[in-house]
Every structure is written in C-alpha cells, then in structure tokens.
C-alpha positions in Angstrom: -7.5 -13.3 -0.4 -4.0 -11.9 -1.0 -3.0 -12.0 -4.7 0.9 -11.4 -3.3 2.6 -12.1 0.2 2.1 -9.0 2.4 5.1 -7.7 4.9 5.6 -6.2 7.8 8.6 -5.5 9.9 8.6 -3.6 13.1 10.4 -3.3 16.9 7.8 -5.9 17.7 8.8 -8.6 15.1 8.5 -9.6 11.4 4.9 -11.1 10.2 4.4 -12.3 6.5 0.3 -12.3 5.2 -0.4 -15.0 2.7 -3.9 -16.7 1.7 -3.0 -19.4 4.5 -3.0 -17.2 7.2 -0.1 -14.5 9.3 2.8 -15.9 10.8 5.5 -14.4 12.4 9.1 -15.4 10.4 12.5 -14.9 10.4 15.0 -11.8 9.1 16.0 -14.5 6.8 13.1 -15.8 5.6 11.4 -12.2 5.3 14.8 -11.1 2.7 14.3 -14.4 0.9 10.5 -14.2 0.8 11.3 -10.4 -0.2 13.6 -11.3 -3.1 11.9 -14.1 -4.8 8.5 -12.6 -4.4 6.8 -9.4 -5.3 5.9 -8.6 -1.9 3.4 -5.8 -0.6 4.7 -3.6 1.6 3.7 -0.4 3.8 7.4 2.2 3.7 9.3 -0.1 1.6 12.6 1.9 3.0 11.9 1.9 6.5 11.1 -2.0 6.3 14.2 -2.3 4.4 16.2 -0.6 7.2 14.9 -3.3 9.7 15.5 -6.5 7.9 18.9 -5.0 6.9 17.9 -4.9 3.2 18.6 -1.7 1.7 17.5 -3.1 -1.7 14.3 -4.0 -0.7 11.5 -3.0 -3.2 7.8 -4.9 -3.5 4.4 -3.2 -3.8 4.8 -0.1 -1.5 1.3 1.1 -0.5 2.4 4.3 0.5 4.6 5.1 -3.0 0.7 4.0 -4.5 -0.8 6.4 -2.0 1.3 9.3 -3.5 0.8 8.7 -7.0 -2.6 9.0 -6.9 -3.3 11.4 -4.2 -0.4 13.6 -4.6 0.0 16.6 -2.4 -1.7 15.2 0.4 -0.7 14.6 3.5 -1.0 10.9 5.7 1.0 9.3 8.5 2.8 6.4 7.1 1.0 3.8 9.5 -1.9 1.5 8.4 -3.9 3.6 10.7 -3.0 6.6 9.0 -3.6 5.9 5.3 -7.2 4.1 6.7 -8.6 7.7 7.7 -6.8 9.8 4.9 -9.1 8.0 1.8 -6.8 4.8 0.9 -9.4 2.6 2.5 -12.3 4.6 0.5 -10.1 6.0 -2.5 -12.4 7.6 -5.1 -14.0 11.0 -5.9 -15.8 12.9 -3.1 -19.2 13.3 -4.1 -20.5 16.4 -6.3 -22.6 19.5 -4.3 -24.2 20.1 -7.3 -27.2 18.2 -8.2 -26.9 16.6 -12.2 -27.8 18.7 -15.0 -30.0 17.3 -17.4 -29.4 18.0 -20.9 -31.0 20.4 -23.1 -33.1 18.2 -25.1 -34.1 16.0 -22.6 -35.2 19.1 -20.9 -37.4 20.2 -24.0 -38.5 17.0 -24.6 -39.5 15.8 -20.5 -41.2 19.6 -20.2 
C-alpha cells in the first residue's frame, strides 16, 4: 500500500497510483492532485515539463536516489534505478569473514 499518491506522466498519458488501484487522469486533475498532495514522483522536472507545471515538486525518487548513492550513475527510468541498487539499496556484503574479538578468542580456545 501507497502511503502517498504516486505519478506518472509520459507521451503515452498521465496515471495516478493510490491504495485503490491506477487510473489514467487528466492534465488537470494530475496539477491539482500534484498541488494539494505530496505526491511521489520519478524526475520531478521532466514530469513537470509534461503537465505544464514548472513548479511541480512531490517525493522525487531519483533526487532520493542521489542522496544516498551519490556519484553513481542510473538511467532515470523505473527500469533503470531497479537494476542500479534502489530496489535492493543497502550495503554490499563484506569479503572478509568476521573477526572475533580477542577475548572471546582466548576464552573459546
């Protein structure tokens, strides 16, 4: 379930995700829905540029995709943040095996 409305504006159209369900809505219902909302978005300015809404702003996954990965590199698509860690964020696993510490060494033999 979707805490907040999700967005998405291409060539193809203009779908809004809630906990009800996707539907496909209007250039006016998507700035209305935009502005009374907080709405997530993928490339806030890009799906600003499509409604016609320069002042768009809502949850950008891709502005939370730099912050915490900074430096590295993903298509802005869905299908490029999937394969570059958003889906699986988190630390890549250590090579070294754990150490155990000193006196749990002396103590374990």
């Amino acid at each position: 379930m979707l805490p907040y409305p999700a967005l998405h504006a291409s060539h193809g159209g203009i779908w809004l995700a809630t906990a009800a369900g996707t539907r496909t809505i209007g250039r006016g219902e998507a700035i209305r829905v935009a502005a009374d909302t907080p709405v997530i978005l993928l490339n806030a300015p890009l799906i600003g540029q499509r409604l016609g809404y320069a002042e768009l702003s809502g949850l950008d996954l891709l502005e939370l995709f730099a912050f915490v990965h900074p430096a590295r590199f993903a298509v802005p698509t869905p299908g490029g943040l999937g394969p570059a860690r958003l889906m699986g964020a988190g630390p890549k696993p250590s090579r070294r095996p754990p150490r155990r510490p000193v006196a749990r060494r002396h103590v374990m033999g």
